[in-house]
VEXFI-121007 format. One record per residue (C-alpha): x, y, z. Coordinates in Angstrom, 1 decimal. Layout:
@X = X, Y = Y, Z = Z
...
// end
This chain:
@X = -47.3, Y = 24.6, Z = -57.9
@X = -49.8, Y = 27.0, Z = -56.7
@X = -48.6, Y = 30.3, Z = -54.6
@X = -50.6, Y = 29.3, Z = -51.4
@X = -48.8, Y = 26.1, Z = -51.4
@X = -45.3, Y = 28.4, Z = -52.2
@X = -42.8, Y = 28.6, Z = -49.3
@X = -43.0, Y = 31.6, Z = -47.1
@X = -39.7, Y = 33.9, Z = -47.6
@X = -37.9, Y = 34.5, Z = -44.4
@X = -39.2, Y = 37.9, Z = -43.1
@X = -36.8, Y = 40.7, Z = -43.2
@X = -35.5, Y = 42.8, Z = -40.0
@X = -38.3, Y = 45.5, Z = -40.0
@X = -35.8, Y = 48.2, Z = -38.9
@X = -33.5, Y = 47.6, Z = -41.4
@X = -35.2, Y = 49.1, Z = -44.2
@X = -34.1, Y = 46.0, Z = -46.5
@X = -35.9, Y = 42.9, Z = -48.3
@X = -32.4, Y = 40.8, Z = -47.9
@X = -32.2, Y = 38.6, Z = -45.3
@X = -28.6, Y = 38.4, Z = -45.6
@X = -27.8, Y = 42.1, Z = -46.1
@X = -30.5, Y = 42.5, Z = -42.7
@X = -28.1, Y = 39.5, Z = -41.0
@X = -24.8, Y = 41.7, Z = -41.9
@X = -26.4, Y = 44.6, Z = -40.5
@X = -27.2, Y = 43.4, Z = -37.3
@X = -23.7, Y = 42.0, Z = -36.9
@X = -22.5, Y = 45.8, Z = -37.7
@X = -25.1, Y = 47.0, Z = -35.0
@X = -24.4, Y = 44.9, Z = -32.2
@X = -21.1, Y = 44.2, Z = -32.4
@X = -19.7, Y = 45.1, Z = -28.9
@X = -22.2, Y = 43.0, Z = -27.6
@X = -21.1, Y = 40.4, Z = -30.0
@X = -17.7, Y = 40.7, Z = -29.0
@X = -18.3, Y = 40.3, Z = -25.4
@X = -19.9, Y = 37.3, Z = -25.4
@X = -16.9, Y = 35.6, Z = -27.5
@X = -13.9, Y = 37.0, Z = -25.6
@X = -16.0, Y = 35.9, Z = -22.1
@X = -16.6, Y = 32.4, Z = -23.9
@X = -12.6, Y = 32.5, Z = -25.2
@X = -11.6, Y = 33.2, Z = -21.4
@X = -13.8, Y = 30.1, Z = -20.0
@X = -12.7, Y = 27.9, Z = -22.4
@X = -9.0, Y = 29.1, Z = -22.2
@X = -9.8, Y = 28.9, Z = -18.2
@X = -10.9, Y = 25.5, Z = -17.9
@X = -8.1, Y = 24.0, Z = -20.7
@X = -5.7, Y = 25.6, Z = -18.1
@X = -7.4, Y = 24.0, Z = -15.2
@X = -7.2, Y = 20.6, Z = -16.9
@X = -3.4, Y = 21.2, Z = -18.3
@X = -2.0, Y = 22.2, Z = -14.5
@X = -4.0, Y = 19.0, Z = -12.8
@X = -2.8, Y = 16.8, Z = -15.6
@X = 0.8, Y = 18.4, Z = -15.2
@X = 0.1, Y = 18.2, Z = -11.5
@X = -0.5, Y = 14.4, Z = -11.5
@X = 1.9, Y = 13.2, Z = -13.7
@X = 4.8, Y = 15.2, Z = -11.3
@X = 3.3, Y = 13.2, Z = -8.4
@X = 3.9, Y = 9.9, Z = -10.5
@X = 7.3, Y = 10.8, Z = -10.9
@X = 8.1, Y = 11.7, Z = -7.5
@X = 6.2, Y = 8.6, Z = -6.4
@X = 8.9, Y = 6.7, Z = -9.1
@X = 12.1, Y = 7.3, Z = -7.6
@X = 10.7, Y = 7.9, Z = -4.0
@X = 13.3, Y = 5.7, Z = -2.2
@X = 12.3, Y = 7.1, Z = 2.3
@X = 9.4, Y = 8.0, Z = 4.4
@X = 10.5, Y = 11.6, Z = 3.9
@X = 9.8, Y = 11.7, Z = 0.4
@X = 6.3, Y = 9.4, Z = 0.1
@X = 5.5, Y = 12.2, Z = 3.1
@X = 6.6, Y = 14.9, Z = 1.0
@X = 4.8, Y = 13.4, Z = -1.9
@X = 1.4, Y = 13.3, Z = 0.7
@X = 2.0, Y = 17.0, Z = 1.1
@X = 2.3, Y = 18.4, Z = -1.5
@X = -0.5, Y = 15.8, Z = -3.7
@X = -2.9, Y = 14.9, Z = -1.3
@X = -5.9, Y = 14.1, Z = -3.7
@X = -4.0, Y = 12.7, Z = -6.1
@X = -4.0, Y = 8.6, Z = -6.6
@X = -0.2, Y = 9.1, Z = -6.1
@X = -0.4, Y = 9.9, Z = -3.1
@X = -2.7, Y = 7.6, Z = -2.1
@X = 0.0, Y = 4.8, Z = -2.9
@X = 2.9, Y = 7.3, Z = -1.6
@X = 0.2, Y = 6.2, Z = 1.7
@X = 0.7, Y = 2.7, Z = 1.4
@X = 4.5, Y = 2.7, Z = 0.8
@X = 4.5, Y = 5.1, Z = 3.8
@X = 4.0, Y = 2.5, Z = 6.0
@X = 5.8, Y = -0.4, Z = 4.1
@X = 8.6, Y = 1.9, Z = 4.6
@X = 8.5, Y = 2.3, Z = 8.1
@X = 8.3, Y = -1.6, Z = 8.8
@X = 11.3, Y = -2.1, Z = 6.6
@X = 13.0, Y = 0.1, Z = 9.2
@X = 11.6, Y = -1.7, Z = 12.0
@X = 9.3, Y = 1.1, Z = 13.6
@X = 6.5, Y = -1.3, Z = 13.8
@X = 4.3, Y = 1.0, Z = 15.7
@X = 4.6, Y = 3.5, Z = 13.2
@X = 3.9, Y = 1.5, Z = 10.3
@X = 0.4, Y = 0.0, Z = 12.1
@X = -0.7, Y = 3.4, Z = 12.8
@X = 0.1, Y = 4.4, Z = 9.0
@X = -1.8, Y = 1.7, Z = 7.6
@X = -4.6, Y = 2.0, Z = 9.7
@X = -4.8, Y = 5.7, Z = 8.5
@X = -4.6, Y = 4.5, Z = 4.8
@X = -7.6, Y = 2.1, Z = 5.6
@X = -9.6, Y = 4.9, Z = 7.5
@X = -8.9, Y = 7.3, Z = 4.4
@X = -9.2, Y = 4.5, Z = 1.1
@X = -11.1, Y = 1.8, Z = 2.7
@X = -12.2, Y = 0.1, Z = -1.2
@X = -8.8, Y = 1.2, Z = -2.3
@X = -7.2, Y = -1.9, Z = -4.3
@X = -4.2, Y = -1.9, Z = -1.7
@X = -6.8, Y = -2.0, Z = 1.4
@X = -6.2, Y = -5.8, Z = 1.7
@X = -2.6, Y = -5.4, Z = 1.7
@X = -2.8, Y = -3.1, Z = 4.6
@X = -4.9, Y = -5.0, Z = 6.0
@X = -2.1, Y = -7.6, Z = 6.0
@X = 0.5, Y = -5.2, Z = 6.6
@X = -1.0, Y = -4.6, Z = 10.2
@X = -0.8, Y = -8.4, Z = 10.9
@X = 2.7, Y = -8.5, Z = 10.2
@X = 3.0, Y = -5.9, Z = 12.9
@X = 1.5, Y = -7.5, Z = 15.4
@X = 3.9, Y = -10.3, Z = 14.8
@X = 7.0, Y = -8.1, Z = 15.0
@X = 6.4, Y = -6.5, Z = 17.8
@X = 5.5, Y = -10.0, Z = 19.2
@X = 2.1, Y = -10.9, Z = 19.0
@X = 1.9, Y = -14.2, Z = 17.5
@X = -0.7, Y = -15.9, Z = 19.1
@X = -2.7, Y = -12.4, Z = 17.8
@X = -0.8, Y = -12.5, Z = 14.7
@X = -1.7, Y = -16.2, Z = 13.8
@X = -5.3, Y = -15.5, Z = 14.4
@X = -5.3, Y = -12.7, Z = 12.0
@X = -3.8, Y = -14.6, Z = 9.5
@X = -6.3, Y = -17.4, Z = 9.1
@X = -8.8, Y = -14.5, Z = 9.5
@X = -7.5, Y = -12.9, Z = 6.7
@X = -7.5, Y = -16.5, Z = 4.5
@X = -11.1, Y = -16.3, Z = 5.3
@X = -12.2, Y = -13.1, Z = 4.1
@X = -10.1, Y = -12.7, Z = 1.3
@X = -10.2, Y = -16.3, Z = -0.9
@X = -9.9, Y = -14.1, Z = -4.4
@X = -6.4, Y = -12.2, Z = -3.1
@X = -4.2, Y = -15.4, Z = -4.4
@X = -1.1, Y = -13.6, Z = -3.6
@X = -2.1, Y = -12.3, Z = -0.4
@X = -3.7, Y = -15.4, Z = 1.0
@X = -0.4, Y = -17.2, Z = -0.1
@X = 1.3, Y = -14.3, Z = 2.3
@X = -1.1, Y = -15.0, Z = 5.1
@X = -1.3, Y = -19.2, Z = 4.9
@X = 2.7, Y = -18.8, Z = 5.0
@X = 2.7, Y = -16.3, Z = 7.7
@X = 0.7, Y = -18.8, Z = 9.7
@X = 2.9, Y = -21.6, Z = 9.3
@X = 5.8, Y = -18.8, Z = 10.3
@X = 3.8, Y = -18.1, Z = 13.4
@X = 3.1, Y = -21.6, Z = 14.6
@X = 7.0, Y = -22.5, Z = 14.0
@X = 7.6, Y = -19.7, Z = 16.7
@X = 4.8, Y = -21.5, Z = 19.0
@X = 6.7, Y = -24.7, Z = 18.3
@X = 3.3, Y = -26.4, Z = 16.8
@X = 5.6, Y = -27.4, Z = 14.0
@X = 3.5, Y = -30.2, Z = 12.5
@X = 0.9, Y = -27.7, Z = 12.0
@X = 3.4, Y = -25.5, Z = 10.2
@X = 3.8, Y = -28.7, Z = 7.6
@X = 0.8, Y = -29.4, Z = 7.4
@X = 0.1, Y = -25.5, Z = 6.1
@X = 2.9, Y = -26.3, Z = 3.6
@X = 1.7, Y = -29.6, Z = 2.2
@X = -1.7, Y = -27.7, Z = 1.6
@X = -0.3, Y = -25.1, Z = 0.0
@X = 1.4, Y = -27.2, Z = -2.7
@X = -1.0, Y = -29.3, Z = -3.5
@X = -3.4, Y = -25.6, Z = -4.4
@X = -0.3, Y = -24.1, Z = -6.0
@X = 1.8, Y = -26.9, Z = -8.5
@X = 2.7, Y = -24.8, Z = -10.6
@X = 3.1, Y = -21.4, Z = -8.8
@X = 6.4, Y = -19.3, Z = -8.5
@X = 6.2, Y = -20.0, Z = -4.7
@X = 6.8, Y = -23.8, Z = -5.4
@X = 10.7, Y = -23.5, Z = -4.6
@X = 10.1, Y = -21.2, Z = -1.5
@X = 7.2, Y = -23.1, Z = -0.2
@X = 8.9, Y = -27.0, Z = -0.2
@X = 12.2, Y = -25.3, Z = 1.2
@X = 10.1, Y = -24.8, Z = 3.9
@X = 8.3, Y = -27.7, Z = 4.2
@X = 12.1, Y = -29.5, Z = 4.3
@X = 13.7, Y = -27.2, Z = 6.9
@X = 10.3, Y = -27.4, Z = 9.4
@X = 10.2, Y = -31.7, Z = 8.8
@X = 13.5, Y = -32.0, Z = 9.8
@X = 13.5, Y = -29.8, Z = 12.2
@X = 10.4, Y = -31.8, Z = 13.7
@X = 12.0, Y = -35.3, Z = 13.3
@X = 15.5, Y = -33.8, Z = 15.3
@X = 12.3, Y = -32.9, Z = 18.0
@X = 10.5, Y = -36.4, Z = 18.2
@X = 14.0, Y = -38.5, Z = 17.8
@X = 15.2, Y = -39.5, Z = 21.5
@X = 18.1, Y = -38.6, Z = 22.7
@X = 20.9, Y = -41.5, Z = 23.1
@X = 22.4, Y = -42.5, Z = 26.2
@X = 25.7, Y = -42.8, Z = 27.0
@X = 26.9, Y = -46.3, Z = 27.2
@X = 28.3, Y = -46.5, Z = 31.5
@X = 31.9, Y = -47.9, Z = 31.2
@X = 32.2, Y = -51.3, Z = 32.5
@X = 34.7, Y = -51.5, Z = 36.0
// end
């Protein structure tokens, strides 16, 4: 191989007063070692900043998980809300929230807490079940003729929420039964089983369907009259 074609040696540190590149390498370590230094402790103390950053909202989240576990009141899915309130725990300590407060029958209370948790996590998984939540609310506090439009609204807009829409068709049927439209009601329940055949709600859903027929036959059958002694 000829020498122009020869690869050109790495050019030594001019101040260095040496041919080696390794021995010039070694001797600008030597020389600038405080600035050397610097730069690794300030990259040790961002590193070691963020790792304890991501440790205490790790350690953070997976306390609100727990709390949210054996939360068993309102005053401790609130408590959970306080002191997590970006975390997805406390998102669903949100939603239980108001669950909570219609099991205990402040109905007022839980529609205003859901509506909150729809204001705050409208594409939240549980939205629909809020959503719900607030027409069972109307109905407790009376509502029906509101409470049974919502319900077939809710059928309507939500035809992928199996579960829910089960919830709402049967709610319906519960709300025309209070109006006394009790042929309605069966009809709700002969639909659903015919959709559902071999759903867990089978049991519950012919129960029903029993109790409302023969409560609508006792209706429709007329009343015997007294046979008038002869004299």
């Amino acid at each position: 191989m000829s020498q122009g074609a020869a690869e050109k040696p790495i050019s030594p540190d001019p101040e260095s007063g040496s041919n080696d590149p390794i021995e010039s390498l070694f001797s600008y370590v030597i020389g600038s070692w405080k600035e050397l230094l610097t730069g690794l402790l300030l990259a040790a103390v961002i590193v070691g900043s963020v790792m304890l950053y991501q440790h205490k909202t790790r350690a953070a989240r997976e306390q609100a998980f727990i709390q949210l576990s054996v939360a068993g009141s309102p005053a401790q899915l609130n408590e959970i809300i306080r002191q997590f309130p970006s975390s997805k725990a406390a998102e669903s300590a949100s939603f239980m929230a108001a669950r909570a407060q219609y099991d205990a029958g402040d109905y007022a209370d839980a529609d205003q807490l859901y509506s909150e948790f729809l204001k705050s996590h409208p594409k939240h998984f549980l939205a629909p079940a809020a959503s719900l939540g607030r027409i069972h609310c109307q109905e407790a506090i009376g509502q029906i003729d509101e409470a049974l439009a919502g319900f077939r609204q809710f059928s309507k807009e939500n035809p992928s929420e199996q579960a829910l829409t089960t919830v709402a068709r049967l709610s319906e049927a519960r709300c025309l039964r209070q109006l006394g439209k009790l042929q309605d009601a069966v009809a709700i329940y002969e639909t659903l089983l015919l959709k559902l055949p071999k759903s867990d709600w089978l049991p519950l859903i012919e129960d029903l369907k029993i109790t409302t027929t023969r409560e609508l036959e006792r209706m429709n059958k007329p009343m015997s009259r007294t046979a008038t002694p002869a004299t």
